[in-house]
N, C-alpha and C positions, 0 to 999 in steps of 0.2 A: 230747836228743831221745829218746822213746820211742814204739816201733812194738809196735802192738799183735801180738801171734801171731809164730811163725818156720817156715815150711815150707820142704821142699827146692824146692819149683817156683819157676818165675820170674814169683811175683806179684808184683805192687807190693808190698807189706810187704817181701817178702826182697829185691826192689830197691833201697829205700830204706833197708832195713837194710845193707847191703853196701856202700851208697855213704858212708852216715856212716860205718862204722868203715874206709872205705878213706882217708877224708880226716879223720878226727880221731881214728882210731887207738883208737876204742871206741863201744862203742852200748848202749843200755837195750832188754831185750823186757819187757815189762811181761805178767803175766798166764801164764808158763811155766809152772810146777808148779801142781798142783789143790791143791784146799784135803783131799783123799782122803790125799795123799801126804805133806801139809802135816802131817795132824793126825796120821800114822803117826810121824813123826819128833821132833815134840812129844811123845809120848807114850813113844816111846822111852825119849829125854833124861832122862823125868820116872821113869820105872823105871831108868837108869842112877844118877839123882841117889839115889834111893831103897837103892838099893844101896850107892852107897862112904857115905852119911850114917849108916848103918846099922853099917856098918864099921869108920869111924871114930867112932863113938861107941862100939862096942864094945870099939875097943882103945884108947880113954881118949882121944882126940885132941880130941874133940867134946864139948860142956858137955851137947847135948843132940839127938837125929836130927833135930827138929824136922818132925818126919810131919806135923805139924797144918796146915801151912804152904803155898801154894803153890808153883809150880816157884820163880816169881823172888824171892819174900821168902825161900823154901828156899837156894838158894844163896848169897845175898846173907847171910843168916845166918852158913854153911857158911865162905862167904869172909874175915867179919870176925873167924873167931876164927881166920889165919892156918893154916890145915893146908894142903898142895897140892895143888892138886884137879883141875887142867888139864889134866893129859897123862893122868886117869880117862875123860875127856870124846874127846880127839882122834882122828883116823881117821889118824896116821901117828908112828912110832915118833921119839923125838928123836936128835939130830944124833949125841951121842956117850952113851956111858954106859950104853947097852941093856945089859939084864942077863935074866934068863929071865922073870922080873916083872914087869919092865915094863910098866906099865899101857897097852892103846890100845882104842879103842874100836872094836867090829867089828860089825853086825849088818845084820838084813835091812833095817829102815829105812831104814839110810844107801846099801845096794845099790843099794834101789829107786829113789834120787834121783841116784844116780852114772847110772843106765842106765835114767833114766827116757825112754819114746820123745819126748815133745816134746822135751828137753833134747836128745838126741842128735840130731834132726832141725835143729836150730836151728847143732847144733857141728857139722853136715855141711856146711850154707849155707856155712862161714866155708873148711873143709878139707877139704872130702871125704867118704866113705865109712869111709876107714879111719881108726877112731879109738881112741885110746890114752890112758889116764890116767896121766896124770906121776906122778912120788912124792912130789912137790912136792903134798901137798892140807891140808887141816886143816875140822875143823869149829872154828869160834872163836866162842866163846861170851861175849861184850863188857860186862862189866859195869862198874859206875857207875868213873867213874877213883881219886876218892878212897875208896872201900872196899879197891880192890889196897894190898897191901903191896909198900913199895918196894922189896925184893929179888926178885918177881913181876913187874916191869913191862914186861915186854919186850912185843914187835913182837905177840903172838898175843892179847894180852888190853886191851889200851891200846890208843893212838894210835900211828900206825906211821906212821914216819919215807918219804919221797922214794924210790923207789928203782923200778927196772923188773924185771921178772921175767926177764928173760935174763939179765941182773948177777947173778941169786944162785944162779943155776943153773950146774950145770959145762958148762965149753967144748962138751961133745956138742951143745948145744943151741942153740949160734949159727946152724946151717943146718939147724934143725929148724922146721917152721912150727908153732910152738905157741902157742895162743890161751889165754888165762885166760878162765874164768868162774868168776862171783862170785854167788852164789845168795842170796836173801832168805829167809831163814825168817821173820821179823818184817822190818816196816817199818823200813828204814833212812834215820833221815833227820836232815839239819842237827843237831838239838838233840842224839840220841844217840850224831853222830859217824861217818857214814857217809864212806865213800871220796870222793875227790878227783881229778881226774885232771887232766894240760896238754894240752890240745887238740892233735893235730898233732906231738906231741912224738914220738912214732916213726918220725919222716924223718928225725929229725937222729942217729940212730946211738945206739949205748949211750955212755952218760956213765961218769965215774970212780965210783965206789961204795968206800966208806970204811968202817970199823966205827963205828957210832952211839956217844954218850955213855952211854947207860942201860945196866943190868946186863946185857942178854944181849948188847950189843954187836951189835946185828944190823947189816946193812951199808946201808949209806943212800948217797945223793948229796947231797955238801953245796950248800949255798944256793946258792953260784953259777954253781950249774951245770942247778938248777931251772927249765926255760922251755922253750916251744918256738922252733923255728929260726926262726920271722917272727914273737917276739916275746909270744908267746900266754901267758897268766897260766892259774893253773888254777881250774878251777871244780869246787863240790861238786855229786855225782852220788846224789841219793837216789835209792832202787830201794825199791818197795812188798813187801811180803809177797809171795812167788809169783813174783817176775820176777829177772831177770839181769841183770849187767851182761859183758860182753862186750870183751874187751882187747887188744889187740895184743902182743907178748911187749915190744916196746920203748916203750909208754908209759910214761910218768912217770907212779907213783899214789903216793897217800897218804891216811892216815884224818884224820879229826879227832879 
């Protein structure tokens, strides 16, 4: 289901948005960030990539910057001569091994879309006023699955395994009302592997969560524990350029 727009008032849209994610535990706003904010954040990206290609070709990593290129054949380049290039890219520091270095990415672009007012308007509908950005965030930037190297493949760049976002958060967060949103910079859909979610699957409590097979071991719910409580299979959830997808903390999601 996607509902055009999100205001804080009691229109029909924020009605009808409210009432699917209170009974299937997520909802699509199609049409949330401008294409103003959009192109701010592409262009970013495209001076971030600019930079470490630069970097890495200067300290011998890279065969060549490859300037000539656009943003996606640029990275796509970047990625197949294996250098690591991910955590150059991301808005939140990794789990263990932070060192003074550490690469993360920080600027006004990504500000303006963390606190951008439709977006906040639409995460008030769900919680209120008061609102807070977890540490839990990332910008993931998804490329083709057979270019990753398979020491690379974990849950931020691939297909990401079963799991609910309270499961991988610490204990603090089980009586905390915390919503996921899931932003479209580009069109996410079917063919390049967009999120999935189980309908209704946040009635039935958090499930076990295990460490995955792949190299980062991220923590997933295994197969049998995948569904919701009356049964419910999951379906995939494209979201266009510009809109959201909208999450309960205890749905069950996963990409393609």
């Amino acid at each position: 289901m996607a509902n055009e727009g999100a205001t804080t008032s009691a229109s029909p849209a924020t009605l009808a948005m409210k009432q699917h994610f209170d009974a299937c535990g997520y909802v699509v706003v199609e049409g949330l960030l401008d294409e103003s904010t959009l192109g701010a954040i592409e262009d970013d990206y495209a001076a971030a990539l600019d930079a470490f290609a630069e970097d890495q070709f200067a300290a011998g990593r890279l065969s060549s910057s490859y300037a000539h290129l656009p943003f996606r054949q640029r990275l796509m380049k970047v990625i197949a001569e294996g250098v690591n290039w991910s955590q150059h890219f991301d808005i939140s520091l990794p789990h263990s091994g932070i060192r003074h270095d550490t690469p993360i990415h920080t600027s006004e672009a990504v500000f303006n879309v963390l606190t951008h007012p439709r977006l906040l308007d639409a995460v008030e509908a769900f919680i209120g006023p008061e609102i807070l950005c977890n540490p839990i965030q990332h910008v993931r930037i998804k490329p083709p699955e057979d270019l990753v190297p398979l020491n690379q493949r974990g849950g931020l760049l691939v297909r990401v395994g079963w799991h609910q976002d309270q499961g991988v958060a610490l204990p603090e967060v089980d009586q905390t009302d915390m919503l996921t949103v899931w932003l479209a910079i580009t069109d996410a859909t079917v063919e390049n592997g967009c999120l999935c979610v189980v309908p209704g699957s946040h009635r039935a409590g958090l499930s076990p969560h295990c460490p995955g097979a792949g190299p980062a071991g991220d923590l997933q719910i295994p197969s049998r524990f995948v569904g919701g409580r009356d049964g419910a299979q999951p379906i995939a959830v494209p979201v266009r350029r510009g809109g959201a997808l909208f999450m309960h903390r205890l749905t069950q999601h996963a990409s393609l």
